[in-house]
ZABATOR-669533 format. One line per 2 residues: number of its first residue (from 1); their letters; for each residue x, y, z of N, C-alpha, C. Coordinates in steps of 0.05 Angstrom, whole numbers, padded with zeros to 5 digits. Example, Ala and Ser with C-alpha at 12.3 -4.5 7.8 and 13.67 -1.06 7.14 Angstrom:
1	as	00264,-00114,00156,00246,-00090,00156,00264,-00066,00156 ~ 00257,-00045,00142,00273,-00021,00143,00258,00001,00157;
This chain:
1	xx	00017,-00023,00000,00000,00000,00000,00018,00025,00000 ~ 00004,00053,-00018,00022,00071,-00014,00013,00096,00006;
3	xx	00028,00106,00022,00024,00120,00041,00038,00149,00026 ~ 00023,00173,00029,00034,00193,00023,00023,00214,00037;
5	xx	00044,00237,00036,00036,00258,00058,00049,00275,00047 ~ 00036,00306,00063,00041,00335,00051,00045,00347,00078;
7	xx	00064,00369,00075,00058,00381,00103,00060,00421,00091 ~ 00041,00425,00098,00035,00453,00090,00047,00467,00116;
9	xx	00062,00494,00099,00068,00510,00119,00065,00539,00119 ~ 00077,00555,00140,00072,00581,00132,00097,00591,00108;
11	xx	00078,00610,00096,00096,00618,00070,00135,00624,00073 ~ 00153,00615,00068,00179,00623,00070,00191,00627,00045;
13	xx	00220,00634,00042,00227,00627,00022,00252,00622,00028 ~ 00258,00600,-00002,00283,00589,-00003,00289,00605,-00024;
15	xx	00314,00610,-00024,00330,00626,-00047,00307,00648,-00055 ~ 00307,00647,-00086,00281,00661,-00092,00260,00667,-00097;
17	xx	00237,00635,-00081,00220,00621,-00085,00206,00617,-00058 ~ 00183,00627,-00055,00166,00601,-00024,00164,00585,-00038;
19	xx	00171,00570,-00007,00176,00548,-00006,00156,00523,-00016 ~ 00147,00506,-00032,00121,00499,-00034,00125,00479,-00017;
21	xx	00096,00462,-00005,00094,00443,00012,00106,00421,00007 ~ 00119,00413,00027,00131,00380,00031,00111,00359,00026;
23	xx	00125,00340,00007,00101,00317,-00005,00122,00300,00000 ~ 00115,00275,-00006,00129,00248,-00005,00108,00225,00000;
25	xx	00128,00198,-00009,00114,00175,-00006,00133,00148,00006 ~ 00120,00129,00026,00135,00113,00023,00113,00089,00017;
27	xx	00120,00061,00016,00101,00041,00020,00113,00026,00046 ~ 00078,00013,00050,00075,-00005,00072,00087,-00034,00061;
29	xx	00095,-00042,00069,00097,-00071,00065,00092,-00093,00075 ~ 00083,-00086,00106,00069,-00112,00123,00054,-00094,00149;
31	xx	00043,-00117,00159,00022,-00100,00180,00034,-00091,00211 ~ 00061,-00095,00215,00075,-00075,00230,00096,-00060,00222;
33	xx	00090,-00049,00203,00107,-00032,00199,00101,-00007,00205 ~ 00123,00016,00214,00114,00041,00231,00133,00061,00217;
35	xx	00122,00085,00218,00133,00108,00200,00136,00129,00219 ~ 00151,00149,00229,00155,00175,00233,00155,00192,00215;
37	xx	00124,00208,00219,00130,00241,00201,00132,00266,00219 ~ 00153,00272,00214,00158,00303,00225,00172,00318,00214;
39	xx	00180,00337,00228,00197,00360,00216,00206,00370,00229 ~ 00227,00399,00226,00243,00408,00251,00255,00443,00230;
41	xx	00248,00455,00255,00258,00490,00242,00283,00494,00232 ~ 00286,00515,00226,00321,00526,00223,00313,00556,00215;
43	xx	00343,00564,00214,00340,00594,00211,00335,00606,00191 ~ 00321,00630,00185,00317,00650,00212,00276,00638,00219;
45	xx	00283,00630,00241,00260,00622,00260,00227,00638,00257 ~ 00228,00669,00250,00205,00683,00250,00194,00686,00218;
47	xx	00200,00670,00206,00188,00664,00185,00176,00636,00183 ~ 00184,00618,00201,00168,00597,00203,00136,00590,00225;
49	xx	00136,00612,00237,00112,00613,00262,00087,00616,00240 ~ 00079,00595,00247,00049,00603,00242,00039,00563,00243;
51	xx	00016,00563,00233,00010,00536,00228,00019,00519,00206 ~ 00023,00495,00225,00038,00477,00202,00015,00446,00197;
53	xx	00009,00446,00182,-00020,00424,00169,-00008,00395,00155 ~ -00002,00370,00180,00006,00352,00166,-00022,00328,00157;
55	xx	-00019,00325,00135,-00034,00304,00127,-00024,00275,00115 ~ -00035,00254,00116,-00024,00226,00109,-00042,00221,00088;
57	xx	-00039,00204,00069,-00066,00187,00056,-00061,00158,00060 ~ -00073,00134,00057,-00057,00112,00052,-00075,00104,00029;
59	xx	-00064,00095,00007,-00081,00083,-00016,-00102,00100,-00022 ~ -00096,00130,-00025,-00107,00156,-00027,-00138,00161,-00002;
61	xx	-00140,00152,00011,-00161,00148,00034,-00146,00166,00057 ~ -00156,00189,00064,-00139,00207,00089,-00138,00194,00112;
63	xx	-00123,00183,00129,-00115,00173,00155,-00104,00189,00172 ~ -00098,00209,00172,-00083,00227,00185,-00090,00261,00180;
65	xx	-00096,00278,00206,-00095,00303,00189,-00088,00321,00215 ~ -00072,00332,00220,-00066,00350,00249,-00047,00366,00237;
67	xx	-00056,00389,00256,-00047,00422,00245,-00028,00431,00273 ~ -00008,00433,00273,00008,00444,00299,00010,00479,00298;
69	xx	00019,00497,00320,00024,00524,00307,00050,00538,00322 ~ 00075,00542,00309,00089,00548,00312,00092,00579,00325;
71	xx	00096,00582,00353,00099,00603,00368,00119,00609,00370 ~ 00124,00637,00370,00158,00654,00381,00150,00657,00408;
């Protein structure tokens, strides 16, 4: 099965571009198998505060959807 996820953020930019949302996929391959999704800041810090919206699908069906919000 394929598992895929997005994680929307507040607008930044890299070089000369915001940043567009983080996507990816991995697959499942048996019934314990376990995945970590996260993420982690860097500088400069006050361009990343605001809410961050992760979602999962598995076999395009949403399983996952939680919004965290990044405070200074």
């Amino acid at each position: 099965m394929k598992l895929t996820f997005q994680i929307d953020h507040p607008p930044f930019f890299r070089g000369d571009e915001i940043d567009p949302p983080f996507t990816g996929e991995e697959y499942v391959r048996s019934n314990d198998w376990k995945f970590f999704l996260g993420d982690t800041t860097w500088e400069p810090i006050e361009d990343k505060a605001g809410p961050w919206r992760i979602r999962s699908w598995l076999d395009g069906d949403l399983i996952a959807d939680r919004t965290l919000t990044l405070v200074m």
